[in-house]
C-alpha positions in Angstrom: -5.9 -10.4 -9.7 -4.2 -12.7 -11.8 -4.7 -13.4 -15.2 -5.8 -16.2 -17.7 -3.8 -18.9 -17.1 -0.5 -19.7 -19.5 -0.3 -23.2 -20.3 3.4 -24.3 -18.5 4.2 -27.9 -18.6 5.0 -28.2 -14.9 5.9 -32.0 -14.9 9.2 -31.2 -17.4 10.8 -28.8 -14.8 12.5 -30.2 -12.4 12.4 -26.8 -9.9 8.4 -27.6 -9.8 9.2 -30.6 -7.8 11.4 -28.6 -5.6 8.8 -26.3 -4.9 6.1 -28.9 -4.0 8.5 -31.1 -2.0 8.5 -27.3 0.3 4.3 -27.8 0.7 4.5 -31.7 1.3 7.0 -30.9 4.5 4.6 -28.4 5.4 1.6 -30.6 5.1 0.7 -28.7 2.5 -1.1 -26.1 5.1 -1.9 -22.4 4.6 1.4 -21.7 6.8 3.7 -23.4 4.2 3.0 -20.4 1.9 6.2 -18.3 2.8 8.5 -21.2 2.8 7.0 -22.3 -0.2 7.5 -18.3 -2.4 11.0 -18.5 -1.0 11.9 -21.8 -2.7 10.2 -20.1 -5.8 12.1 -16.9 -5.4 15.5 -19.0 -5.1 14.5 -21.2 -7.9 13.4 -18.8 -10.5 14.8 -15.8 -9.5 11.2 -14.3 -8.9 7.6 -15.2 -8.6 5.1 -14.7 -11.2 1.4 -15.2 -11.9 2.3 -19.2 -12.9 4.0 -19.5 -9.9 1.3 -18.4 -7.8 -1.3 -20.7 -9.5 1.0 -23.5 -9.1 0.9 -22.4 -5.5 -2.5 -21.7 -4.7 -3.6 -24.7 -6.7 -1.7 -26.8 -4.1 -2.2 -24.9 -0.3 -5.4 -23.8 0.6 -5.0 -20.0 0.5 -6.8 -17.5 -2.6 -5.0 -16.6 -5.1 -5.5 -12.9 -3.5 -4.0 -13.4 -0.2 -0.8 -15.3 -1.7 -0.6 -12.5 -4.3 -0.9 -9.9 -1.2 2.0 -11.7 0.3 4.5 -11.3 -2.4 3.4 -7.6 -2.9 3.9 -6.7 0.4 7.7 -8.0 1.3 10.0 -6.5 -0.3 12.3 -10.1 -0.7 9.7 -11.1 -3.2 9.8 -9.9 -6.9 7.3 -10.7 -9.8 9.3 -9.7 -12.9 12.6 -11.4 -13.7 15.6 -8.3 -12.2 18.6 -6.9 -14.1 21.8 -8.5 -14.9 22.9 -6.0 -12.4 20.6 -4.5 -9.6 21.4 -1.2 -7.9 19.6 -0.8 -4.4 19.2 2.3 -3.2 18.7 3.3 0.4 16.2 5.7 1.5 16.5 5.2 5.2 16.5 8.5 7.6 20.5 9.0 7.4 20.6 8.7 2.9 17.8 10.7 2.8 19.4 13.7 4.8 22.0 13.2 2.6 20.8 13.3 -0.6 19.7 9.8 -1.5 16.8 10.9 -2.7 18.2 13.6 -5.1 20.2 10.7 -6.5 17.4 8.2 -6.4 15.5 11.3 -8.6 17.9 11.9 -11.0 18.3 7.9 -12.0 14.7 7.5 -12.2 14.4 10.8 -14.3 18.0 10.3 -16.8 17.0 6.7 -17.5 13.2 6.8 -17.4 13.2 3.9 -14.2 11.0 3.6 -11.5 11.9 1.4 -8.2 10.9 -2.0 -8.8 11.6 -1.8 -12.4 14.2 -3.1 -14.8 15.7 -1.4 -18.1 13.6 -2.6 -21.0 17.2 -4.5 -22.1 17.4 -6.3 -18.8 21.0 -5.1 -18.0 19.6 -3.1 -14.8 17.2 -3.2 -12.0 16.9 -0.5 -10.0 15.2 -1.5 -6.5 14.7 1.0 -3.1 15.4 -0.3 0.4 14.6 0.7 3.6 17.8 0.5 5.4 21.6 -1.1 4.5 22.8 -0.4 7.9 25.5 1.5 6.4 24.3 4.7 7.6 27.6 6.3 8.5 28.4 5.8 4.9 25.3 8.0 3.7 23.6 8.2 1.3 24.5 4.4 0.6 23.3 1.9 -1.8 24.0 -2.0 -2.6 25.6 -2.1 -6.2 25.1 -6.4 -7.2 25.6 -6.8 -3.6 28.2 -4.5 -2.6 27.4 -1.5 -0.2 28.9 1.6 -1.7 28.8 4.3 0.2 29.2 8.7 0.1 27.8 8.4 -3.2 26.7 11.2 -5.0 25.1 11.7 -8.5 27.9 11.3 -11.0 28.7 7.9 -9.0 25.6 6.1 -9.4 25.2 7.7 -13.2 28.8 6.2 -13.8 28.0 3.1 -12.6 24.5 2.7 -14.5 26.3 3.7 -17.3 29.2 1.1 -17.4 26.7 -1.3 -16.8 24.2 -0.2 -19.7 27.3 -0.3 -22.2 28.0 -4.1 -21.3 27.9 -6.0 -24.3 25.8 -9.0 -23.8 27.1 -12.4 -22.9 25.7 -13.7 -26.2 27.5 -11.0 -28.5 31.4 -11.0 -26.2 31.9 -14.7 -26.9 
């Protein structure tokens, strides 16, 4: 359920307008609701709580079933991801071939869950269902590059270049 609402000036960012020029093509009707997340997620980057007042206060849909919506396809995300994202396959073919060892180890060495973000921001560390890369197993999508026969050390070696990055803000 979502929570108290936080007070966001709505009328001084431009991407609101966006998003409510998606519901007025849609006649503002219940079945503008994924149209209308997907200009969010594009806009924002991800959809949270505001967002889905914004929404809700706008279509005619609870704030439960539009919540239930973002939860349940995997496009949608509620928290702001990583600098760098790191998707991990666990379709039948990586799984046979030790995606999941690898998925376990990452989410046990860097205390990370799918779905969740390094507390710096530098990495998100998301699960899919399938890359379609299956003769590449066990695959995953590293900031939108499928690599492929990856084991342990090349995942840890990867998340590890990635977590010593110094930020933008400190290189320039």
């Amino acid at each position: 359920m979502l929570e108290a609402a936080t007070t966001i000036d709505y009328a001084a960012d431009m991407r609101w307008k966006q998003v409510e020029a998606t519901m007025r093509r849609n006649g503002y009707q219940p079945d503008a609701l994924i149209e209308t997340l997907h200009t969010v997620q594009e806009l924002f980057g991800y959809i949270d709580e505001n967002a889905l007042r914004f929404i809700t206060s706008k279509l005619p849909i609870s704030p439960s079933k539009a919540l239930g919506v973002v939860t349940f396809y995997h496009y949608f995300q509620m928290k702001p991801a990583g600098k760098h994202t790191i998707s991990m396959c666990t379709g039948t073919a990586c799984h046979i071939k030790g995606g999941e060892a690898i998925l376990e180890e990452i989410c046990e060495r860097y205390n990370l869950h799918p779905g969740e973000t390094t507390p710096d921001g530098k990495v998100s560390l998301l699960t899919v269902r399938c890359i379609g890369a299956c003769g590449l197993a066990p695959a995953a999508v590293f900031d939108g590059e499928v690599v492929g026969n990856l084991s342990v050390e090349k995942v840890r070696e990867q998340f590890d270049k990635w977590m010593a990055e110094e930020d933008d803000e400190e290189t320039e």
